[in-house]
Residue frames as a rotation matrix with the C-alpha (Angstrom) as fourth column:
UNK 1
0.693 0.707 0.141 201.84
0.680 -0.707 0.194 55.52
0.237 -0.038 -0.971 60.32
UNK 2
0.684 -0.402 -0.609 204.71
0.134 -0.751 0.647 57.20
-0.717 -0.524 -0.459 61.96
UNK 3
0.027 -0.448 0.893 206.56
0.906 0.388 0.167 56.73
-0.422 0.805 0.417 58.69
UNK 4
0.089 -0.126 0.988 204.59
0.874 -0.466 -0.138 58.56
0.478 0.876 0.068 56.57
UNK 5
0.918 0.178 -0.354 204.67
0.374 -0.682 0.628 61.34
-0.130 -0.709 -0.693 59.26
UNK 6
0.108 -0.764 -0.636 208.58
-0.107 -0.645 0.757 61.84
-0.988 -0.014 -0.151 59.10
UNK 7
-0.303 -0.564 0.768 208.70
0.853 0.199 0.483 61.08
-0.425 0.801 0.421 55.55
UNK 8
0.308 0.925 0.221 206.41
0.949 -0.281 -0.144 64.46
-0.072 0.254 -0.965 55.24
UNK 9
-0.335 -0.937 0.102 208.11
0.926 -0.347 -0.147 67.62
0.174 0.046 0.984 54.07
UNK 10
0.066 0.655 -0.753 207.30
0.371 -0.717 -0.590 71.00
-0.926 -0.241 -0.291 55.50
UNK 11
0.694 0.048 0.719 206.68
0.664 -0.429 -0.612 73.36
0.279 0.902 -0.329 52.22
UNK 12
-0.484 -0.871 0.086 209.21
0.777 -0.473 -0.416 75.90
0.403 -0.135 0.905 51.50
UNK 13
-0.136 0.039 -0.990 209.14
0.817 -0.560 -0.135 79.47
-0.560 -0.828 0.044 52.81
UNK 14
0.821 0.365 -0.438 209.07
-0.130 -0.628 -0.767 81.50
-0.555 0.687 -0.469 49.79
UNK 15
0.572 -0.660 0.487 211.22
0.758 0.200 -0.621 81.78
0.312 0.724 0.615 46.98
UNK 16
-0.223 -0.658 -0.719 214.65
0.467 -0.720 0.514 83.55
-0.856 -0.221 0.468 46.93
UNK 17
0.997 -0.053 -0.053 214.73
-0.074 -0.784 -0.616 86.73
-0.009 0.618 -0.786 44.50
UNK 18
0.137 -0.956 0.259 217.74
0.942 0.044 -0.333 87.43
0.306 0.289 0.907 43.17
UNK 19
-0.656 -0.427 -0.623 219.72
0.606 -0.790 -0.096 90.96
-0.451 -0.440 0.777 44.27
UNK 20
-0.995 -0.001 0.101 217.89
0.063 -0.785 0.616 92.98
0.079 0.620 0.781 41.27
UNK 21
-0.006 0.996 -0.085 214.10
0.571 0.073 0.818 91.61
0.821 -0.043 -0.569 41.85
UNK 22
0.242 0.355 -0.903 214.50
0.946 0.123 0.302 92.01
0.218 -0.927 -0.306 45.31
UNK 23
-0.761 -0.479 -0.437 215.97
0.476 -0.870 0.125 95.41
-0.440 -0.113 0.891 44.95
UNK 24
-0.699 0.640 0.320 213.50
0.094 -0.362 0.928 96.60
0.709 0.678 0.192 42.31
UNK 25
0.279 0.862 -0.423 210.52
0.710 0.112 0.695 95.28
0.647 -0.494 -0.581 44.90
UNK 26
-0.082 -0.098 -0.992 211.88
0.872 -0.488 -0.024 96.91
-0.482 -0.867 0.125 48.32
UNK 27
-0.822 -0.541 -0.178 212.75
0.473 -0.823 0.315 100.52
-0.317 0.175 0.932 45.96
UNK 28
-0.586 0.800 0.125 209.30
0.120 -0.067 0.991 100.64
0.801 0.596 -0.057 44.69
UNK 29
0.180 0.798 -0.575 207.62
0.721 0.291 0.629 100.43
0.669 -0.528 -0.523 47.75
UNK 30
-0.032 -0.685 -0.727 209.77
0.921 -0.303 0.246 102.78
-0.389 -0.662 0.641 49.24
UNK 31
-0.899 -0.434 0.049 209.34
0.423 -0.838 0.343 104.75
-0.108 0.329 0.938 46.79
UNK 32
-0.205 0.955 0.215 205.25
-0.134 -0.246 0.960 104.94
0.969 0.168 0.179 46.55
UNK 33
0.285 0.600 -0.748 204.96
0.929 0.018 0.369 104.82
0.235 -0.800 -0.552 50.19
UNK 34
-0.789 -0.557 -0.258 207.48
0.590 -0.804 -0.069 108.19
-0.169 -0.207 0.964 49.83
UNK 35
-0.826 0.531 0.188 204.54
0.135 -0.138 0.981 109.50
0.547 0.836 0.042 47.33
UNK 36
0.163 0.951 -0.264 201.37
0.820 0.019 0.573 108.34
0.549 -0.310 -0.776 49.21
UNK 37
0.330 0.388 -0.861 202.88
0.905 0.129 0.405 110.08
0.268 -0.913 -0.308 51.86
UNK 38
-0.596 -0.263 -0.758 204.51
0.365 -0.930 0.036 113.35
-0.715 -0.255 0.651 51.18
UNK 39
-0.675 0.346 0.651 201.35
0.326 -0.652 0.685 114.76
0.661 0.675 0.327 48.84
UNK 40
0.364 0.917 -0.164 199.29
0.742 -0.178 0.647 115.48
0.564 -0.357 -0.745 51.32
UNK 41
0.340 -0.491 -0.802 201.99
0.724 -0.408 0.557 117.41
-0.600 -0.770 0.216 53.11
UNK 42
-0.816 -0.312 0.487 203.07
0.578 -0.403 0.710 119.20
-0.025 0.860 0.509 49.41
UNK 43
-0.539 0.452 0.711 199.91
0.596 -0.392 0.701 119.81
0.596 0.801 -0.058 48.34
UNK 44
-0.886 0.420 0.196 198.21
-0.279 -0.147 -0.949 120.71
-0.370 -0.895 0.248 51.92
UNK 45
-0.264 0.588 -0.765 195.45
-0.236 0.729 0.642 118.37
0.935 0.350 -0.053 50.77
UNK 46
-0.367 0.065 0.928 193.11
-0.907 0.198 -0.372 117.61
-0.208 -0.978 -0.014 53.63
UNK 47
0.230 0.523 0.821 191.47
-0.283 0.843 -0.458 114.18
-0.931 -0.127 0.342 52.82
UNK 48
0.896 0.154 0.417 192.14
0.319 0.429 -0.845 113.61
-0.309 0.890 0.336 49.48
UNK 49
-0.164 -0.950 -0.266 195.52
0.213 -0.297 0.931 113.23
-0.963 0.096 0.251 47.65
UNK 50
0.520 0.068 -0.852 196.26
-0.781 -0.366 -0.506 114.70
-0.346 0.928 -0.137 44.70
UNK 51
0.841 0.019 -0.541 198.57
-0.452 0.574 -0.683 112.79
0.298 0.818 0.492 41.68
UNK 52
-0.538 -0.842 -0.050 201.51
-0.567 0.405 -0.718 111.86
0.624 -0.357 -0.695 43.80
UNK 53
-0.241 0.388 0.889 199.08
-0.722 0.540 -0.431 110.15
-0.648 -0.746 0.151 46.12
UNK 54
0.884 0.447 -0.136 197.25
-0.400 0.574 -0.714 107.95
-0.241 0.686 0.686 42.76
UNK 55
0.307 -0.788 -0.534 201.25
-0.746 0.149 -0.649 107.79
0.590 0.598 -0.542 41.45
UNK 56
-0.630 -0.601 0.492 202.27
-0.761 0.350 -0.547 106.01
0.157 -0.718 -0.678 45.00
UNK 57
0.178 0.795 0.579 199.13
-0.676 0.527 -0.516 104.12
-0.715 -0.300 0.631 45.24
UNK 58
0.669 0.079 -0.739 199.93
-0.743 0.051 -0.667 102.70
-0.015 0.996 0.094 41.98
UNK 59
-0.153 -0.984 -0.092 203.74
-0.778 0.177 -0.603 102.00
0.609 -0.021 -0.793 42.51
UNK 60
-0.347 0.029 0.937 202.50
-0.902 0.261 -0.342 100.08
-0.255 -0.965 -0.064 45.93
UNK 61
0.413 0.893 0.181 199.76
-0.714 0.440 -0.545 98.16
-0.566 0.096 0.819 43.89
UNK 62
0.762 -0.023 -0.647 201.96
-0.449 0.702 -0.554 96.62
0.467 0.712 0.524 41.23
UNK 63
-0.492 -0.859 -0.140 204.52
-0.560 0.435 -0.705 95.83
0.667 -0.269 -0.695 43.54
UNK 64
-0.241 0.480 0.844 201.97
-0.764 0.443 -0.470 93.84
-0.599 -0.757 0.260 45.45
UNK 65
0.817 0.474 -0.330 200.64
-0.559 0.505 -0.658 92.20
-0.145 0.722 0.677 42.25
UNK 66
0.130 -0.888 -0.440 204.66
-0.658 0.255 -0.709 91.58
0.742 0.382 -0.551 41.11
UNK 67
-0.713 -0.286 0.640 205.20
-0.671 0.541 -0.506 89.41
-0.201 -0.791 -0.578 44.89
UNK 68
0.110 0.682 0.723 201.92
-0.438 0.686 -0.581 87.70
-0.892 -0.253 0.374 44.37
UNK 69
0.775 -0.086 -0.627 202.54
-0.604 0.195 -0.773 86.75
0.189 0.977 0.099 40.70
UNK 70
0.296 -0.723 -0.624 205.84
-0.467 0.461 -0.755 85.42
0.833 0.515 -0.201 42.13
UNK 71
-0.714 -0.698 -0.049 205.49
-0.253 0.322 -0.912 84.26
0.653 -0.639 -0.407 45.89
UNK 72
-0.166 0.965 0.204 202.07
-0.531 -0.262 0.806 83.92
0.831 0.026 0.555 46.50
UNK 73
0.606 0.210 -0.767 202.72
0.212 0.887 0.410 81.20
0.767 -0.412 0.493 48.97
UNK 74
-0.415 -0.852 -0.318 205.42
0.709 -0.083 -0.700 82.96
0.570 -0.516 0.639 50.70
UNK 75
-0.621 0.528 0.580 203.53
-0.503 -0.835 0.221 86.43
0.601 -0.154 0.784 50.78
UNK 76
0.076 0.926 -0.369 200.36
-0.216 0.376 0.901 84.44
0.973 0.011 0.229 51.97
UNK 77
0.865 0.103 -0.492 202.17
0.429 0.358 0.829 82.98
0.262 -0.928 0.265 55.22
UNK 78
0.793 -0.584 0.171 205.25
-0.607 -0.783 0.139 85.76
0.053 -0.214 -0.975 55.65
UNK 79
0.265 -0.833 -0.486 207.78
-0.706 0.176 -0.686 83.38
0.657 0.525 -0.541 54.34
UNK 80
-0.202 -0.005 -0.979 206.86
-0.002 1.000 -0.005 80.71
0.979 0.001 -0.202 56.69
UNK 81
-0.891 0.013 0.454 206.33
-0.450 -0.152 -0.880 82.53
0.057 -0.988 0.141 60.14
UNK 82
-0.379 0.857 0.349 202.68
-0.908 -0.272 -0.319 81.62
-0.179 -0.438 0.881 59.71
UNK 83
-0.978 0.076 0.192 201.94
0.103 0.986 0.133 77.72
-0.179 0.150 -0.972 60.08
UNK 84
-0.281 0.726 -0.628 198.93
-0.733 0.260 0.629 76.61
0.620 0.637 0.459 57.90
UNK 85
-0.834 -0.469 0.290 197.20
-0.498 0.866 -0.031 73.58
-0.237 -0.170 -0.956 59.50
UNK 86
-1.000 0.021 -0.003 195.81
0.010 0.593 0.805 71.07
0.018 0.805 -0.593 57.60
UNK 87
-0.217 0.976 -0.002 191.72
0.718 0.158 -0.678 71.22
-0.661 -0.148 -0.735 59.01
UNK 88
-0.133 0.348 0.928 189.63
0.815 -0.494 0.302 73.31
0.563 0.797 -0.218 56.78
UNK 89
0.680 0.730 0.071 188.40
0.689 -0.670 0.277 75.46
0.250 -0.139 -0.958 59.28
UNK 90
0.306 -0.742 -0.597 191.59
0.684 -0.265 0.680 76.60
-0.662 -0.616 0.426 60.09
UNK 91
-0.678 -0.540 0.499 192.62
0.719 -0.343 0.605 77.34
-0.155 0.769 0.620 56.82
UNK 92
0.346 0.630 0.695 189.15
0.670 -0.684 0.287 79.37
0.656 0.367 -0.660 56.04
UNK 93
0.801 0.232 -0.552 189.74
0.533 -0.696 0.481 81.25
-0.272 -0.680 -0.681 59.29
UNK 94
0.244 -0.969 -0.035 192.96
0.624 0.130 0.771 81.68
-0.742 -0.210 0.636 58.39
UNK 95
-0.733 -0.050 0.678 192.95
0.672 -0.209 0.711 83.03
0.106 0.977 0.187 54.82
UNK 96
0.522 0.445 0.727 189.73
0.486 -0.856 0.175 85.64
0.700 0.262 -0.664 55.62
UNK 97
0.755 -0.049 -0.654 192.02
0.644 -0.130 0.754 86.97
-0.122 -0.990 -0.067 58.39
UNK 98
-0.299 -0.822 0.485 194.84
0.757 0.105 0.645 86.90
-0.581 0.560 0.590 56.27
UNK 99
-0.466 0.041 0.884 192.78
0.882 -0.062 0.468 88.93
0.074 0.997 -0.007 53.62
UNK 100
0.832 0.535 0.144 191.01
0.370 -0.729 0.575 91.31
0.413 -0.426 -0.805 55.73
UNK 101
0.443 -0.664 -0.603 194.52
0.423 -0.438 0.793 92.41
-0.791 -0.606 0.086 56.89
UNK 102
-0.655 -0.393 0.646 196.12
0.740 -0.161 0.653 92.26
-0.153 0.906 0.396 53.09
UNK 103
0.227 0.650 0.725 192.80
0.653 -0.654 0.382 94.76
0.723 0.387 -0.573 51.94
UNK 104
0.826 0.475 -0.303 193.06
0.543 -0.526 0.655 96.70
0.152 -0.705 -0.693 55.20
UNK 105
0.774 -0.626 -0.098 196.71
-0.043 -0.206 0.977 97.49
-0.632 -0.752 -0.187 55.63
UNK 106
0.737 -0.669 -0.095 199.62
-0.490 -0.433 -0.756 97.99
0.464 0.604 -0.647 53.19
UNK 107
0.148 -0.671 0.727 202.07
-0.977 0.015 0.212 97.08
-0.153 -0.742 -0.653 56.51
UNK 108
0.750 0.071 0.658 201.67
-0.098 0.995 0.004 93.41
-0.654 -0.068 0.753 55.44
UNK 109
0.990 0.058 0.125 203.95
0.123 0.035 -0.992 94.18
-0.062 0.998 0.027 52.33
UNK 110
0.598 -0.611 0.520 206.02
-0.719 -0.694 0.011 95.81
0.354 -0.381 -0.854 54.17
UNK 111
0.417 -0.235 0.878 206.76
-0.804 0.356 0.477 93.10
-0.424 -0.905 -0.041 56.70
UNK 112
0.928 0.090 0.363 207.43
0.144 0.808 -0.571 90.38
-0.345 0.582 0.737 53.47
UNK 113
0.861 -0.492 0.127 209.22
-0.127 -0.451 -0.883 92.51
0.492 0.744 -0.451 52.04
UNK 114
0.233 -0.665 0.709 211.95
-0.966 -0.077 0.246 92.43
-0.109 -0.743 -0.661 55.57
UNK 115
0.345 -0.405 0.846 211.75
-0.300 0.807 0.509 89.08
-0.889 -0.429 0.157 56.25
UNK 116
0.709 -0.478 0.519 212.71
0.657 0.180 -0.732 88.54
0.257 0.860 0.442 51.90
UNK 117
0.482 -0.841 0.246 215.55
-0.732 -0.541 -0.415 91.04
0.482 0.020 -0.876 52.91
UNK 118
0.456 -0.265 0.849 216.08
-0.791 0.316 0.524 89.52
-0.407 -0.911 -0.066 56.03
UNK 119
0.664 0.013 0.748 215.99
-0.010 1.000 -0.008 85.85
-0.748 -0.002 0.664 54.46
C-alpha cells in the first residue's frame, strides 16, 4: 500500500509557453485591460462603454479562451498553487468556486498570467 503511494506522481503545474506565446498572452491582456479601462474615461461614458470598452472586452476574452485551449489544467489550479483532492465533494466545491470567481472577476487571468511569467 505504501508503495503505490510513493510510486504516485503529483500532475504537472501547467505547461511552459515559449517567450512569443507567453509574450503575445501577457500583451493582450494588457492591452484590453488598457481599453476596458481608459473608454470610460475618453468617452466620459457613465455606465456603459463605448467601442474601446467591446474592443478590450474582446482582446481579454480570446486571451482567456487562447490559455484555456492550451493550459486548462494549469489555469484551472494557478499552475499548481491550488491542490485538487481526490473526494468528489471537494472537487465539486472546488470547481463551482473556481468558476464563480473565473465568471465574476477577470483578476484570475491576471494572477496565471504572473505566476506563467513568474514560472
Amino acid at each position: 500500500m505504501a508503495a503505490s503511494r510513493s510510486s504516485r506522481q503529483e500532475p504537472e503545474p501547467g505547461r511552459r509557453f515559449g517567450r512569443t506565446i507567453l509574450t503575445l498572452l501577457v500583451v493582450g491582456y494588457i492591452i484590453g485591460a488598457l481599453l476596458i479601462w481608459m473608454d470610460p474615461l475618453v468617452s466620459g461614458a457613465g455606465g456603459n462603454g463605448g467601442p474601446m470598452t467591446d474592443l478590450g472586452t474582446l482582446l481579454v476574452l480570446i486571451d482567456l479562451v487562447a490559455i484555456l485551449a492550451l493550459d486548462w489544467r494549469g489555469f484551472a489550479t494557478l499552475r499548481g498553487r491550488i491542490k485538487l483532492r481526490q473526494d468528489i465533494f471537494s472537487r465539486i466545491t472546488t470547481w463551482c468556486l473556481f468558476l464563480a470567481f473565473l465568471i465574476m472577476s477577470p483578476i484570475t487571468l491576471a494572477i496565471y498570467l504572473v505566476l506563467a511569467v513568474r514560472d
